[in-house]
Wavefront OBJ file of the C-alpha trace (Angstrom):
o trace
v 8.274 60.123 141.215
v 12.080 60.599 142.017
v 13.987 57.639 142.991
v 16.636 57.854 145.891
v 19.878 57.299 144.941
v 22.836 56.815 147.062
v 26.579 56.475 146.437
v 25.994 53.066 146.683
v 23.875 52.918 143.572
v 24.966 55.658 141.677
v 26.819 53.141 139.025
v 24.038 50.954 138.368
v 21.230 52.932 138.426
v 22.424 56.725 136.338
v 26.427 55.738 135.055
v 24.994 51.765 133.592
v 21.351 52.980 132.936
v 20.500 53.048 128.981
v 18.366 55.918 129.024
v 18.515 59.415 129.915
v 19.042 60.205 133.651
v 18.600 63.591 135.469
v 20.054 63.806 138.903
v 18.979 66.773 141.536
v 21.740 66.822 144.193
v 20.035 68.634 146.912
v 19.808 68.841 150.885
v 17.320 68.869 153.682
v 18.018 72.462 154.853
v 18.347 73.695 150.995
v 15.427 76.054 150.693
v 15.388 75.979 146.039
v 15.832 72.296 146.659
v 12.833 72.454 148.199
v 11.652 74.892 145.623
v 12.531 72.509 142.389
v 11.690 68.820 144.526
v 7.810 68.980 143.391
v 9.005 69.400 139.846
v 11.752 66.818 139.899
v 9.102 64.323 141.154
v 6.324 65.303 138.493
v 8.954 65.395 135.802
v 9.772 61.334 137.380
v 5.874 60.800 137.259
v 5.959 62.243 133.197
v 8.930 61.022 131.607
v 8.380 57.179 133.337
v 9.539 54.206 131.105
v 11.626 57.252 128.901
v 14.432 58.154 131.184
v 15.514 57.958 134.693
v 14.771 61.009 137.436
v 16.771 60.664 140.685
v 17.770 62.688 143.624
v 20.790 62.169 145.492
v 21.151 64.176 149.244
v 24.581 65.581 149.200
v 25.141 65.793 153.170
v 24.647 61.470 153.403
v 26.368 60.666 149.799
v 29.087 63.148 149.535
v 30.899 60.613 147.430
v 28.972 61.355 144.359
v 29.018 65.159 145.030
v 32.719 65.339 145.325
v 33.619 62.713 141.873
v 31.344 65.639 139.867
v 32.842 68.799 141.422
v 28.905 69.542 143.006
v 29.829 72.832 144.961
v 26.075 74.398 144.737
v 22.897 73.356 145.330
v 20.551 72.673 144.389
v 22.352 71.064 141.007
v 21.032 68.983 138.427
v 22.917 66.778 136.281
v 21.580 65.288 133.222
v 23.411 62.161 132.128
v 23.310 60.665 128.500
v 25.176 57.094 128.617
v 27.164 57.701 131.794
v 28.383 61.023 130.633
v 27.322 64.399 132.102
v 25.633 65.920 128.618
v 23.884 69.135 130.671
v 23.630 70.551 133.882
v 21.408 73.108 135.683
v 22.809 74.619 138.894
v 20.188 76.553 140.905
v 16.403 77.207 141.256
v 14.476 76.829 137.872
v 11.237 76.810 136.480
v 10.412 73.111 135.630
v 10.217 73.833 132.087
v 14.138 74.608 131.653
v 14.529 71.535 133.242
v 11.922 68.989 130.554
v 13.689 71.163 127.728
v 17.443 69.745 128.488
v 16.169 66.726 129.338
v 13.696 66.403 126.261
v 17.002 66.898 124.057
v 18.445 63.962 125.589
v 15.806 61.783 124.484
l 1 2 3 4 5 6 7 8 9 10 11 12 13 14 15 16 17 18 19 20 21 22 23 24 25 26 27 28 29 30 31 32 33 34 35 36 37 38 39 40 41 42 43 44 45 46 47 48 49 50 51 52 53 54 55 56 57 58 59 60 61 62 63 64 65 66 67 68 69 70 71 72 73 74 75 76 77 78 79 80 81 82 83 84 85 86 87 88 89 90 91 92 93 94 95 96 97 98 99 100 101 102 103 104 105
């Protein structure tokens, strides 16, 4: 399962975290958010105690969405310690998305 994350715990929980973090920026009336949210959350359920899987709603945490230049959604950002090391922008098939993050391990 896919944690919430907020601007408010962005830091701590993807920028500080010591293992590999994806993050889907999405929003409520996004229909491929929709599309990619059950595989962000099994991908959560699979990967569990190996990295970090987190979605952040762009329209109430703008913050975040702004600092890394998210114009489209949905996006997904893969971070490696802090750093952006891959990104997806768009719908996907859940395997593209376990293949980046599966090179970040």
């Amino acid at each position: 399962m896919a944690i919430e994350l907020t601007d408010a715990n962005f830091e701590e929980l993807v920028v500080k975290s010591d293992k590999p973090v994806i993050v889907d920026f999405w929003a409520e009336w996004c229909g491929p958010c929709r599309m990619i949210a059950p595989f962000i959350n099994e991908i959560g359920a699979e990967f569990e105690g190996k990295a970090v899987v987190g979605k952040l709603d762009v329209d109430a945490n703008n913050g975040v969405a702004v600092k890394y230049g998210i114009r489209n959604i949905p996006t997904v950002l893969f971070f490696k310690n802090g750093q952006v090391a891959d990104k997806q922008v768009g719908a996907c098939q859940k395997k593209a998305l376990v293949e980046k993050l599966e090179k970040l391990l």
